[in-house]
Rosetta silent file (secondary structure, phi, psi, omega in degrees, C-alpha in Angstrom):
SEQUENCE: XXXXXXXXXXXXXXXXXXXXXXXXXXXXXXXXXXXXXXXXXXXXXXXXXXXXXXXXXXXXXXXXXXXXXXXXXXXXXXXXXXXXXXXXXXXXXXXXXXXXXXXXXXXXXXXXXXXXXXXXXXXXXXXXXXXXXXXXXXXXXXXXXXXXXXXXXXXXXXXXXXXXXXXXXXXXXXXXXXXXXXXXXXXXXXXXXXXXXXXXXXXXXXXXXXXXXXXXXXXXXXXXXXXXXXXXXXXXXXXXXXX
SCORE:     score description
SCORE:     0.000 S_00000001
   1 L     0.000  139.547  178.486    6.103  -24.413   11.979 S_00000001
   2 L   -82.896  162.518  166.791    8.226  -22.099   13.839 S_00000001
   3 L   -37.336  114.957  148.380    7.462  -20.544   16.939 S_00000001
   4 L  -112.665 -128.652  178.494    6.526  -17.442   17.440 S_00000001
   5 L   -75.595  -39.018  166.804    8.138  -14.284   19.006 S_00000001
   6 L   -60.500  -11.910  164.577    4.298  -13.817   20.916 S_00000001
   7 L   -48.681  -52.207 -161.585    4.751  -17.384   21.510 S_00000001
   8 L   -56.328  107.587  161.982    7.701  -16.989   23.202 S_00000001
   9 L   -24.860  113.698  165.669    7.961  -17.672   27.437 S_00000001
  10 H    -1.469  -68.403 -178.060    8.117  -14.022   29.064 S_00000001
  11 H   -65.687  -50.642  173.230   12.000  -14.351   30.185 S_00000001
  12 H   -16.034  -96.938 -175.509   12.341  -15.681   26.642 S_00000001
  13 H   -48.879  -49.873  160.733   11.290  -12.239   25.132 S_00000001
  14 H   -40.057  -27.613  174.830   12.925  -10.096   27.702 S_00000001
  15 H   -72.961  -41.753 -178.038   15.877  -12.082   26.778 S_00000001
  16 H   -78.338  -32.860 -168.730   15.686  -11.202   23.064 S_00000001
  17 H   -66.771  -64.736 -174.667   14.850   -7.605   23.976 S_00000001
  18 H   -70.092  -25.259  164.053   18.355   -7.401   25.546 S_00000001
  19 H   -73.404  -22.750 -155.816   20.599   -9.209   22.945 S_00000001
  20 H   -88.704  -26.909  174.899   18.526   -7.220   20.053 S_00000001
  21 H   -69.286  -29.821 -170.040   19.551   -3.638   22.492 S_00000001
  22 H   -89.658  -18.230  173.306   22.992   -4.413   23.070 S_00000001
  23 H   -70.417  -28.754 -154.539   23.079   -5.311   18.893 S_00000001
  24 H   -91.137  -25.151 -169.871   21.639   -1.803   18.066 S_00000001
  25 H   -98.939    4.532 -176.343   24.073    0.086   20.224 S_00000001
  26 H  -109.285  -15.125  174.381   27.020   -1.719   18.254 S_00000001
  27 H  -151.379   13.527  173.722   25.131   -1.157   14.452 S_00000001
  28 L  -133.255   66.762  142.580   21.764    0.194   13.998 S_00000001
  29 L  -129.873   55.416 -178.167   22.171    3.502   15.301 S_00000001
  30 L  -135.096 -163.585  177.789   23.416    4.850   12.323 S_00000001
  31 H    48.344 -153.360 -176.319   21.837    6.275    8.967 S_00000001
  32 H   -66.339  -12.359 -153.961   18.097    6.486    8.203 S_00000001
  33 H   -96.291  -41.057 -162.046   17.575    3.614   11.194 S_00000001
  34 H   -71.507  -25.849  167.878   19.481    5.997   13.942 S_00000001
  35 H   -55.407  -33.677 -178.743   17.244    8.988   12.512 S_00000001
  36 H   -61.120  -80.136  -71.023   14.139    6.228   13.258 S_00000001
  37 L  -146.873  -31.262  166.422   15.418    5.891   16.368 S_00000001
  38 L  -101.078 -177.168 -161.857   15.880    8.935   18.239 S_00000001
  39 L   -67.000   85.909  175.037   13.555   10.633   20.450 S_00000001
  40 L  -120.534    2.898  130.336   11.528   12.904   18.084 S_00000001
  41 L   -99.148  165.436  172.927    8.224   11.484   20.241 S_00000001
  42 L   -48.187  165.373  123.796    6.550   11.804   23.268 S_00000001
  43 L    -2.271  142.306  170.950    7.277    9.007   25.283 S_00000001
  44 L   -56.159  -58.489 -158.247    4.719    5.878   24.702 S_00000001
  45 L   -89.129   25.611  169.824    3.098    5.912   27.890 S_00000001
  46 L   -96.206  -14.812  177.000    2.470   10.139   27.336 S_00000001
  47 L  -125.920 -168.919 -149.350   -0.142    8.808   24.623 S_00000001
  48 L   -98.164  150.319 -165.903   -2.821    6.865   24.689 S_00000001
  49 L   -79.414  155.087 -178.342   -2.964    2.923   25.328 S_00000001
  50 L  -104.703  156.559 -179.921   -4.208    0.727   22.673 S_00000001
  51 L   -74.938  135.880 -161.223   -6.364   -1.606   23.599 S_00000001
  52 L    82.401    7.250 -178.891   -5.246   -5.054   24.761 S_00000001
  53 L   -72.363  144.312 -172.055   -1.814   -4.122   25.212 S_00000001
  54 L   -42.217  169.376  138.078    1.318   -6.666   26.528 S_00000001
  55 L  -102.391   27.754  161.957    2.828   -6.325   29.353 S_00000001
  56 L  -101.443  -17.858  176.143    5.915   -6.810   27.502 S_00000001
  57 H   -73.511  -78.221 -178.066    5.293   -3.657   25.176 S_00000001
  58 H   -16.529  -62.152  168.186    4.546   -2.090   28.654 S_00000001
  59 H   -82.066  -14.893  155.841    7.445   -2.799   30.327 S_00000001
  60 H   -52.930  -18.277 -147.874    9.376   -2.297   27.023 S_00000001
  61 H  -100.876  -77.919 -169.334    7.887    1.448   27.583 S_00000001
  62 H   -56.799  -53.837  169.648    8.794    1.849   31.054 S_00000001
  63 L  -105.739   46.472  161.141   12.336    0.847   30.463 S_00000001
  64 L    69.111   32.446 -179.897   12.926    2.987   27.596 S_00000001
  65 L  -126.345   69.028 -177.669   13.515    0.246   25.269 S_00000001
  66 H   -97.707  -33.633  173.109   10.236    0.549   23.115 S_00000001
  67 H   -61.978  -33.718 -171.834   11.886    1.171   19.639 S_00000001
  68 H   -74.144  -50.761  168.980   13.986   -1.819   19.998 S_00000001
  69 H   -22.416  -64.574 -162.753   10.159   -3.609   21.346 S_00000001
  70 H   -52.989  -41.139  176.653    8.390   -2.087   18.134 S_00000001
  71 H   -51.264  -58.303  166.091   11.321   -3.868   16.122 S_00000001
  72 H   -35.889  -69.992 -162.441   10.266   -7.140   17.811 S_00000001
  73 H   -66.557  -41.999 -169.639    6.224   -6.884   17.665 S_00000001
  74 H   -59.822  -77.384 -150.166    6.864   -5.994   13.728 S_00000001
  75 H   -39.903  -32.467 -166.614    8.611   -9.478   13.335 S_00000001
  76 H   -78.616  -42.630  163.332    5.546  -11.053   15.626 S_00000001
  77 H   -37.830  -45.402  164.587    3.560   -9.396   12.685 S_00000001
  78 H  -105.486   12.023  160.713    5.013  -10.750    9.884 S_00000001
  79 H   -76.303  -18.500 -166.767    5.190  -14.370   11.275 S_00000001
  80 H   -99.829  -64.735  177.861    1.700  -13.789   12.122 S_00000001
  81 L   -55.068  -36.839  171.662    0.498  -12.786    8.273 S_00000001
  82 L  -103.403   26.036  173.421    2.405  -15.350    7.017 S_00000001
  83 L   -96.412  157.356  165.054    0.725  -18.471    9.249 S_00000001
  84 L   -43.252  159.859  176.203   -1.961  -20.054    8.622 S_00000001
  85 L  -104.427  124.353  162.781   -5.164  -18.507    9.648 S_00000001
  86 L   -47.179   11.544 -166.972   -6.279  -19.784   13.230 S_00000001
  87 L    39.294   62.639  174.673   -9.675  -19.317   13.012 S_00000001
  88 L  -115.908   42.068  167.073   -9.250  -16.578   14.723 S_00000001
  89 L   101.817    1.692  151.265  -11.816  -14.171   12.424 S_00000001
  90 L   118.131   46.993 -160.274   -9.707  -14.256    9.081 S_00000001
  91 L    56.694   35.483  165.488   -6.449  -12.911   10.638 S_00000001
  92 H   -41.186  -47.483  169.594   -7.790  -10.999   13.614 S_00000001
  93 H   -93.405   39.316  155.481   -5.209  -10.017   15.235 S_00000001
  94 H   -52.297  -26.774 -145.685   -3.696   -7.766   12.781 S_00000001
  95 H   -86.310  -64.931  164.728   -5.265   -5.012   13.775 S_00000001
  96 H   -59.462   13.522 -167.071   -4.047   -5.258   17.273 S_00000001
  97 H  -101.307  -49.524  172.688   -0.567   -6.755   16.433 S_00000001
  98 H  -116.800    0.363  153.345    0.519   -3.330   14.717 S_00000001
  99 H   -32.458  -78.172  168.435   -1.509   -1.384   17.044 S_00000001
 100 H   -73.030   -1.458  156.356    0.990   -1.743   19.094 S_00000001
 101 H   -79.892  -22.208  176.724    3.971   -1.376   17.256 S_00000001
 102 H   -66.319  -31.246 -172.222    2.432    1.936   16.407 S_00000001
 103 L   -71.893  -30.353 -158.485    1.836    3.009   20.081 S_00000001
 104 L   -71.719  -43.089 -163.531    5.955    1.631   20.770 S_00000001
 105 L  -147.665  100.854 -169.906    7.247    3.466   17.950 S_00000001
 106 L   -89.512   28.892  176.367    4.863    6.192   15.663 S_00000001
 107 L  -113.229  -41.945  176.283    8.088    6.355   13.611 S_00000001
 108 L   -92.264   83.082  179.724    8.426    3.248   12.303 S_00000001
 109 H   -88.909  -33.306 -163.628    5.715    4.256    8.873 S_00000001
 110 H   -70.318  -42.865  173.523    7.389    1.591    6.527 S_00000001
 111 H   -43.001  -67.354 -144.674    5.704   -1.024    9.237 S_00000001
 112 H   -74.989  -28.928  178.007    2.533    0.880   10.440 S_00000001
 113 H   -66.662  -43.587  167.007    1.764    1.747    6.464 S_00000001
 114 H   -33.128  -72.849  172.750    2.182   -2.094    5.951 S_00000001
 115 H   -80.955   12.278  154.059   -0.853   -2.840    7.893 S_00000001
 116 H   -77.880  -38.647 -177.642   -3.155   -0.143    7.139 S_00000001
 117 H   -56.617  -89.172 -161.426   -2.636   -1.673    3.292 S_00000001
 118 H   -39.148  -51.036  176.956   -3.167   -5.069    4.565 S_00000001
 119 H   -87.692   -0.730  176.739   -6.147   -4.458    6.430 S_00000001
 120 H   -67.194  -76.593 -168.587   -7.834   -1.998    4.150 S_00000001
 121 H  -112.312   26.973  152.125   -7.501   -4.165    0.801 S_00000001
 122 H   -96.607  -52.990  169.441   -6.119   -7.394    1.810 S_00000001
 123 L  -106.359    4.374 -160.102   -8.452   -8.550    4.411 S_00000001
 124 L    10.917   99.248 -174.744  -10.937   -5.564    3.637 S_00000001
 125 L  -148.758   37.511  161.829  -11.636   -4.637    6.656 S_00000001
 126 H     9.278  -94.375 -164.630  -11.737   -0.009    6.371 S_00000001
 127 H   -25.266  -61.603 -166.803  -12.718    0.046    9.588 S_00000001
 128 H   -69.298  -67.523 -148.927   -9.588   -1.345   11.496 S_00000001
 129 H   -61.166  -26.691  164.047   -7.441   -0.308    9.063 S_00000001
 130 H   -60.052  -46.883 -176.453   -8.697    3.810    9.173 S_00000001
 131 H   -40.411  -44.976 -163.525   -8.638    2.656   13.315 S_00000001
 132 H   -87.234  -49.148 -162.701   -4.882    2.191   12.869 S_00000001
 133 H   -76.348  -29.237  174.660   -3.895    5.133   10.344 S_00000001
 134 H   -50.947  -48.440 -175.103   -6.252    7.629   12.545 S_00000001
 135 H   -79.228   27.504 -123.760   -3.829    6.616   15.727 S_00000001
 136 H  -158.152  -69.978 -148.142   -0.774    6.616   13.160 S_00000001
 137 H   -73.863  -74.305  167.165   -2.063   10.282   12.034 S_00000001
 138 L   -32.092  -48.961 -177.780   -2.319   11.538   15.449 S_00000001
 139 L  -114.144   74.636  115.652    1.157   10.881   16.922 S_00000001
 140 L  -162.693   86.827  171.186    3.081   11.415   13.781 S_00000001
 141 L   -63.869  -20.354 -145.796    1.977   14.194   11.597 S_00000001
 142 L  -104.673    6.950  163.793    5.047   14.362    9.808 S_00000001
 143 L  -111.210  102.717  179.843    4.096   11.345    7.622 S_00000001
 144 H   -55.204  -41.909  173.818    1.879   12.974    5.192 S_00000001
 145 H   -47.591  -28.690  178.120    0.760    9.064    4.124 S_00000001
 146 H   -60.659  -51.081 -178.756   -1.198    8.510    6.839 S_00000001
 147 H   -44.904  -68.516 -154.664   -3.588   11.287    5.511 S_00000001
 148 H   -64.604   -0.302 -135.630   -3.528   10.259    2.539 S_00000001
 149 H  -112.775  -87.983 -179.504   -4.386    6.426    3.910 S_00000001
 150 H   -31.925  -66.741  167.338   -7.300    7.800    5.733 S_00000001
 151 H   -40.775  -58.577 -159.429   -8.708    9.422    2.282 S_00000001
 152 H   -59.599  -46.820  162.960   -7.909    6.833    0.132 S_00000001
 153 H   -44.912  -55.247  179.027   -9.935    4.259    2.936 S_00000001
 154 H   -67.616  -17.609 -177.472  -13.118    6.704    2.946 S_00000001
 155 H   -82.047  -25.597 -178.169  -13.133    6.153   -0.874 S_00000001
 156 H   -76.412  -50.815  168.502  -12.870    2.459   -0.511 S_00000001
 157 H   -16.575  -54.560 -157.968  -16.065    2.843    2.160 S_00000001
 158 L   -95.510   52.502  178.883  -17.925    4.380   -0.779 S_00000001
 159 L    38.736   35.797 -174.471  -16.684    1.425   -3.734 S_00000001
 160 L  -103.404   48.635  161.421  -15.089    4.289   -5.458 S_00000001
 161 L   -39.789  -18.599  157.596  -12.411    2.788   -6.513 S_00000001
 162 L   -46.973  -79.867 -167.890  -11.164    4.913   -9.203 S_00000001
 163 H   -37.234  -33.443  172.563  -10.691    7.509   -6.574 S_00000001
 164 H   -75.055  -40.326  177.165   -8.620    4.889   -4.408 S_00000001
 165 H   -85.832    0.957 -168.777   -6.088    3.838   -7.052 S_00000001
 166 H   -86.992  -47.969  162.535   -5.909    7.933   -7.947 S_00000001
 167 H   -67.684  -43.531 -159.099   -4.341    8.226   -4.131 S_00000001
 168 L   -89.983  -26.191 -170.044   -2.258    5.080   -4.109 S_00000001
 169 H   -69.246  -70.342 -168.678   -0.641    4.665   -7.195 S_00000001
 170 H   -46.693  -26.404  170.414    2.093    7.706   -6.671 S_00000001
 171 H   -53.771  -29.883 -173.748    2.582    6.456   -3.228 S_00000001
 172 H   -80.074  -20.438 -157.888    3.588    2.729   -4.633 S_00000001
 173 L   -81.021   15.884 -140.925    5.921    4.963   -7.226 S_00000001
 174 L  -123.776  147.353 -169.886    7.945    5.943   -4.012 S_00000001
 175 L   -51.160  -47.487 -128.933   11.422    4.420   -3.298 S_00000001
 176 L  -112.184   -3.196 -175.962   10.765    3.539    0.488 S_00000001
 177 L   -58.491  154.193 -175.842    6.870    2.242   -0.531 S_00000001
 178 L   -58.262  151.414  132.250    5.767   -1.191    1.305 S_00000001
 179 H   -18.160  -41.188 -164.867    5.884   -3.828   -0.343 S_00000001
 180 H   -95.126  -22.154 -177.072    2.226   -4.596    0.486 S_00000001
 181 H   -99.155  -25.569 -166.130    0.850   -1.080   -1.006 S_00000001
 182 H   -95.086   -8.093  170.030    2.566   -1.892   -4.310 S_00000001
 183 H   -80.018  -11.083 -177.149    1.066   -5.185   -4.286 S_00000001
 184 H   -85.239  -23.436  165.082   -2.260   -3.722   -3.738 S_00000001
 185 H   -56.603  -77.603 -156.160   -2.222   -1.110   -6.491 S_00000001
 186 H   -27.271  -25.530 -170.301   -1.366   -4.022   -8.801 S_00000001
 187 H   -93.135  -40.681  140.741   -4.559   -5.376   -7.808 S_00000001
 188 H   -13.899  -76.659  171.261   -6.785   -2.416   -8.289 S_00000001
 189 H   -43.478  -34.680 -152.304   -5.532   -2.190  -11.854 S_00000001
 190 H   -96.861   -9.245  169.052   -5.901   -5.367  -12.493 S_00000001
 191 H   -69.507  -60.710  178.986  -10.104   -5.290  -10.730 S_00000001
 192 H   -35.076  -23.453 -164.707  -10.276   -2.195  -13.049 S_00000001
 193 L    10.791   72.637  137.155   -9.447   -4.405  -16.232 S_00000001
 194 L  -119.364   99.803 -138.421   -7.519   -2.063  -17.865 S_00000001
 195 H   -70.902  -24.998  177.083   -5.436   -4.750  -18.723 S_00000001
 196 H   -62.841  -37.734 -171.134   -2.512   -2.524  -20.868 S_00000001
 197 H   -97.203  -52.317 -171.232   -1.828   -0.121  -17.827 S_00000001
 198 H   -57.642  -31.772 -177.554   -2.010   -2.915  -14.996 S_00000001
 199 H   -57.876  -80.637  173.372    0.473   -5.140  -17.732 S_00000001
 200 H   -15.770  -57.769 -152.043    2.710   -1.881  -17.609 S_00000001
 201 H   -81.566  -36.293  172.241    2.491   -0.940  -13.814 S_00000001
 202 H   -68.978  -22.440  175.351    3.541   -4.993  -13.110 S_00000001
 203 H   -86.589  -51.183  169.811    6.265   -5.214  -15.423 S_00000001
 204 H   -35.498  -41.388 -164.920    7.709   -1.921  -13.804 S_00000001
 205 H   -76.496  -36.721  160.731    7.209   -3.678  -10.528 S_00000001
 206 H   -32.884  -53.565 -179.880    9.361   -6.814  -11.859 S_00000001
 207 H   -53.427  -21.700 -152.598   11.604   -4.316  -12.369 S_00000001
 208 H  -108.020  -37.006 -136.793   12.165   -2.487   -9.573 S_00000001
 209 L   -87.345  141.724  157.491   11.120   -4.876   -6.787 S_00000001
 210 L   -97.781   -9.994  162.450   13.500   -7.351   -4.501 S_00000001
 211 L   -69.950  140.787 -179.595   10.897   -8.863   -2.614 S_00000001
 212 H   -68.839  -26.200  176.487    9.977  -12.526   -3.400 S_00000001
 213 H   -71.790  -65.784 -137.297    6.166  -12.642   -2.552 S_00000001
 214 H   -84.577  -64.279  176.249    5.926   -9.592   -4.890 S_00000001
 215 H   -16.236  -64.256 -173.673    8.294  -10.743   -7.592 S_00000001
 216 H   -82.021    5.282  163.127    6.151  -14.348   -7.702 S_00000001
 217 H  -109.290    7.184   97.489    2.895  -12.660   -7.547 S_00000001
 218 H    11.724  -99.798  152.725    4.295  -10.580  -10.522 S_00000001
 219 H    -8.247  -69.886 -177.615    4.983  -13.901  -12.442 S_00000001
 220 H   -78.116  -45.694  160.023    1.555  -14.800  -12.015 S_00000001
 221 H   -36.639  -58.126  174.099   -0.540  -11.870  -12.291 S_00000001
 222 H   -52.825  -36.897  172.891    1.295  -11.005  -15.637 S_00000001
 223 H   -58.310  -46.041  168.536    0.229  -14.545  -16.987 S_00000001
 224 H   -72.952  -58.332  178.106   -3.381  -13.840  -16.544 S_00000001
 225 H   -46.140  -41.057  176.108   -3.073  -10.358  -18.073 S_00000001
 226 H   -67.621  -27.078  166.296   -1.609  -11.456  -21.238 S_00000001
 227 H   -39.260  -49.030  164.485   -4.313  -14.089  -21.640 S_00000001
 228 H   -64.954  -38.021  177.458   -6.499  -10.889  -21.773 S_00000001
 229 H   -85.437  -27.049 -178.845   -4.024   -8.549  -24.286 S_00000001
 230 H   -55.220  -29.384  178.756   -3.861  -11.687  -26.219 S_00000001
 231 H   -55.681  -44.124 -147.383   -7.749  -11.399  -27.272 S_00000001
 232 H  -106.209    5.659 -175.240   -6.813   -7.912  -28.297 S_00000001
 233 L    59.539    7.607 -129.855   -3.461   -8.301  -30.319 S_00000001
 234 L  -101.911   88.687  178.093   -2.166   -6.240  -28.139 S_00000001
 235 L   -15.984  153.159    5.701    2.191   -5.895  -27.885 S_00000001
 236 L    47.427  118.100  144.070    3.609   -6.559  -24.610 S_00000001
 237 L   -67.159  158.324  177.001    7.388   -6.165  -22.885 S_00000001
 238 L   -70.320  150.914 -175.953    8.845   -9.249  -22.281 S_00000001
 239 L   -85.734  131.432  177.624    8.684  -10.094  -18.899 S_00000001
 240 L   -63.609  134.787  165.170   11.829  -10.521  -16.185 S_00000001
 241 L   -60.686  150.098 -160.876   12.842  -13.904  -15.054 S_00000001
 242 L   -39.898  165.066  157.234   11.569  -15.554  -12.269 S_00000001
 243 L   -65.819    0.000    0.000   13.835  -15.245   -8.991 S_00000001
């Protein structure tokens, strides 16, 4: 298994911090990433500390390298979600894992939206996951999703599930949506067993989608639904081939 970046010996990660800053000043400060990227927040250590925080986000902070940090802590995120679980509580440290990419950089929404989705309906765990879109919400009004995060999360509180796929679904239609929100509509629909619009909303996602986790759980999901339209005579599109 590989290492990971939180793994990593101190100088190690300070070490990575400075090859991934001197790559960024020769190509990622351009497009939507250089918009990402410039100072349209306060400062990290002008808002409030999340709890448990490194003292490599910390000193990423102080010397004004926290977006390239936040870049970092996401990768120690998804290396983390895709390990085994450590019996540490079911994935535990999600919550604090993009805590603090949220505190480095309240800008980076394709990430911080990632894990309210994951801990809301993936590990269902509301609580955390409202914990994270409320501090999300706070330093970056200008992502309207978060709100909508926050709602859709008091509706899962009450089983209302209707009401939750009613918020999420236009959000999943959206070019820049996570990966991780559109697998979680799919999954609604398909709890809902209304097996004709979840067949529909997955073959759209075949369509549209380049990630491979989504693609193959695509593949399979669609296998079970038709088992279900099949009872019912029910037409089908043919489905896209596998990756």
């Amino acid at each position: 298994m590989s290492l990971k970046i939180s793994e990593l010996p101190v100088w190690a990660r300070w070490s990575l911090l400075l090859v991934v800053g001197a790559s960024s000043l020769a190509g990622l400060r351009q497009g939507t990433e250089a918009q990402r990227r410039a100072r349209v927040f306060p400062p990290p250590l002008e808002r409030p500390l999340p709890p448990g925080l490194t003292t490599f986000s910390l000193g990423s902070a102080l010397g004004d390298e926290e977006k390239i940090a936040a870049d970092i802590g996401y990768i120690d995120c998804l290396q983390y979600m895709g390990g085994a679980n450590a019996g540490d509580g079911f994935w535990g440290k999600t919550l604090p894992l993009y805590r603090e990419v949220q505190w480095l950089d309240p800008g980076f929404s394709h990430a911080i939206l990632e894990g309210i989705s994951a801990l809301g309906w993936l590990y269902r765990r509301p609580a955390e996951a409202e914990n994270l879109a409320l501090a999300a919400y706070a330093a970056n009004h200008r992502e309207a999703r978060y709100g909508v995060y926050v709602a859709a999360l008091a509706y899962q509180k009450r089983l209302d599930a209707g009401a939750v796929l009613a918020l999420l679904q236009p959000l999943a239609h959206q070019a820049d949506a996570p990966a991780m929100l559109i697998r979680v509509v799919g999954n609604l629909l398909v709890q809902g067993r209304d097996w004709a619009k979840a067949w529909d909303y997955w073959i759209w996602v075949q369509s549209r989608s380049e990630d491979d986790q989504t693609l193959i759980m695509a593949k399979r999901t669609l296998k079970d639904i038709a088992r279900h339209l099949a009872d019912h005579s029910i037409a089908v599109t043919p489905t896209r081939p596998a990756p």
